[in-house]
N, C-alpha and C positions, 0 to 999 in steps of 0.2 A: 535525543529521539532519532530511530531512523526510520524513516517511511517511504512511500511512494507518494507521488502527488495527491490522493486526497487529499493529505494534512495541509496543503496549502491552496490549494484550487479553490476559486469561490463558484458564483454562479455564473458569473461572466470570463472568468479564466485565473490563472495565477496570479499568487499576490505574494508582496515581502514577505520574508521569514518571520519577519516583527510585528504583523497586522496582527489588532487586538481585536479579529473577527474571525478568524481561524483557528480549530480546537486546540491545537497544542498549546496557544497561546490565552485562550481562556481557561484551560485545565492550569496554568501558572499561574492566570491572576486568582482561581478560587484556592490553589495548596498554596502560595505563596512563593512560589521559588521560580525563580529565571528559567528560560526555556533555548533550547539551541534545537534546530531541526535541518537535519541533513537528510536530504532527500531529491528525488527527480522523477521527472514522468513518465510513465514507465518501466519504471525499477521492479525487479522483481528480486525475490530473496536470493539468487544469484549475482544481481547488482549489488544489493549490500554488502554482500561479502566481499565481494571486490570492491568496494568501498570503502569496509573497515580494514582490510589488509593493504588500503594505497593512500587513504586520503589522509595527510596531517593534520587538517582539521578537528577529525575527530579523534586524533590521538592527543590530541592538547585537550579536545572538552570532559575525556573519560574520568580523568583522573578529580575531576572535579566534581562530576555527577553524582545527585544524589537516587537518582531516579534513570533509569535506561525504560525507555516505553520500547518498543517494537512494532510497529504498525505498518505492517509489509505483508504479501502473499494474497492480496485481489489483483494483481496483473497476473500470479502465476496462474490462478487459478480458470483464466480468462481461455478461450478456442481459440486456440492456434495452428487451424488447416494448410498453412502456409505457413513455412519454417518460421520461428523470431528474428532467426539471423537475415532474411530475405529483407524483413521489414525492415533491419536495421542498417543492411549493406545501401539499401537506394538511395539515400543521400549521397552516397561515392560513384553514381551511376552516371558516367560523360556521355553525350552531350546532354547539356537540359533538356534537350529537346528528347533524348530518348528516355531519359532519365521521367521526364512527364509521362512519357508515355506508361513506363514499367507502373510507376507511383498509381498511377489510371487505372493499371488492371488487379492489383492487389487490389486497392478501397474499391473496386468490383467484385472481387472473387471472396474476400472476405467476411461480409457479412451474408455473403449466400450458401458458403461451406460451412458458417459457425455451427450454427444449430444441429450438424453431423457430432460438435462439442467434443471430437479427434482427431488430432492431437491437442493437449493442452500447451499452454505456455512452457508448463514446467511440471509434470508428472507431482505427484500426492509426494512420493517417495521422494526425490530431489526436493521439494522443498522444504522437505523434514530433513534431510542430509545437509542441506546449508545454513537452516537455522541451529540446527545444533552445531555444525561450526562457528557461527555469528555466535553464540550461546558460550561454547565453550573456549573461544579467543577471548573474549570479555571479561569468563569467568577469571581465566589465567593473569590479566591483568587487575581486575578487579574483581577480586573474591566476595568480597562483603559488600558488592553494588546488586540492587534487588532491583529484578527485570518482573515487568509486566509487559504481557504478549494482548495485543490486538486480533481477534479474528476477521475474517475478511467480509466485506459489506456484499452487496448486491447490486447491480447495474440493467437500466433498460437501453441500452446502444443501441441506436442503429446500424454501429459499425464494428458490431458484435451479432449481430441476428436476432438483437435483443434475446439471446442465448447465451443459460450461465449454468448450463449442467455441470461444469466440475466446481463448482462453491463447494457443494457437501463434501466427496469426496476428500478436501484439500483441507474445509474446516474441521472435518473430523480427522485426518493426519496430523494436522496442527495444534489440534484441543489435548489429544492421545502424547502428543510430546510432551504437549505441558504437562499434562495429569504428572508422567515420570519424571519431568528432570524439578517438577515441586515448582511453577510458574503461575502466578493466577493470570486469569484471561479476561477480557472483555469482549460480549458479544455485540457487532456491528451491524448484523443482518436485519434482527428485528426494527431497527429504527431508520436502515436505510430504504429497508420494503415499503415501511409505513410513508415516508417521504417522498421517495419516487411516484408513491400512488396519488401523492394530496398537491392540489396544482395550486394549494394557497403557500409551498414551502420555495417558488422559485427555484427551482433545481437547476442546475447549467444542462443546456440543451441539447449536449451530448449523451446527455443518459448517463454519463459515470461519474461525476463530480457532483460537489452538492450542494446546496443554497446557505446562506447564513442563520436559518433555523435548526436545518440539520444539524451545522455544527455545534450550533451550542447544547442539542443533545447530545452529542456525541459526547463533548466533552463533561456533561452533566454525570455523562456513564462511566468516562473514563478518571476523573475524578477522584472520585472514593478510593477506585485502587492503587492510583498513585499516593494519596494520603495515607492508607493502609501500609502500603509498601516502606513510607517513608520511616513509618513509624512513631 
């Protein structure tokens, strides 16, 4: 599996690859098959691809996969009024002390420019241009490995503007991919809207990650078409 941190974020923060409370890892206990999830916070479907083109990790899990899920493109699809690269360079920012400072006026300026929802993370188009490369490095190695594509959930951040204009945009880019390259999809939205709204599902307090009821719808959803897929 590759993803961004949903897959493993609970409602208090991250958790082992192996916790048998996070979807990927309940979608294995209901098809029965082992689960490897490569992932990180943040990740957008440009990070995957520079992930399956450097990491040997998952060049050693491909060949054994029966199942490739894809569950990436809710960070692309996120406002990004302040470049990606800004946010990512300030941990290299000397001294700490100025370094705090920059860190200070980003998580200011960011959730008050969101909601303008331009620029994105990662344009509609680049993140159809990377999964089709993630799509078709995979295919080359493993022809007869049958992907199912995740579309991207919903988020109330505050460190977003609780602003998520480009969802549509990106999930219809993403859906339009799959339709052609023959990909079945699961949709995220409707069950993450519904959970963000209901204050009995515990969601983490960032607005973007999600409680332990979520996931086990989620994985409730994504299920089926992993077992479909398998065959």
């Amino acid at each position: 599996m590759l993803s961004d941190s949903l897959a493993y974020y609970g409602p208090r923060g991250g958790l082992a690859a192996d916790d048998p409370r996070i979807w990927p890892n309940l979608v294995g206990a209901s098809v029965g098959a082992e689960v490897d999830v490569f992932g990180r916070i943040g990740w957008t479907s440009r990070d995957v691809w520079w992930a399956v083109t450097q990491d040997p990790n998952i060049w050693a899990a491909l060949p054994h996969a029966q199942v490739l899920v894809l569950a990436f493109g809710g960070m692309d699809s996120l406002p990004s009024p302040l470049p990606t690269a800004l946010r990512e360079q300030i941990r290299y920012v000397r001294p700490a002390r100025l370094r705090q400072v920059v860190r200070s006026a980003y998580e200011w300026l960011q959730p008050r420019l969101s909601p303008v929802g331009w620029p994105m993370a990662l344009p509609p188009a680049v993140t159809v241009e990377y999964l089709d490369r993630i799509h078709g490095a995979i295919s080359h190695l493993r022809p007869d490995l049958p992907v199912v594509l995740c579309l991207p959930s919903t988020h109330i951040s505050p460190y977003y503007g609780r602003a998520h204009p480009g969802r549509i945009p990106t999930t219809s880019a993403m859906a339009e991919w799959a339709r052609e390259a023959g990909v079945p999809t699961v949709e995220f939205y409707e069950i993450t809207r519904a959970a963000f709204a209901d204050p009995t599902h515990e969601m983490n307090p960032d607005g973007i990650h999600w409680g332990f009821e979520c996931h086990r719808q989620i994985a409730a959803a994504v299920a089926p078409a992993v077992a479909a897929a398998r065959g």
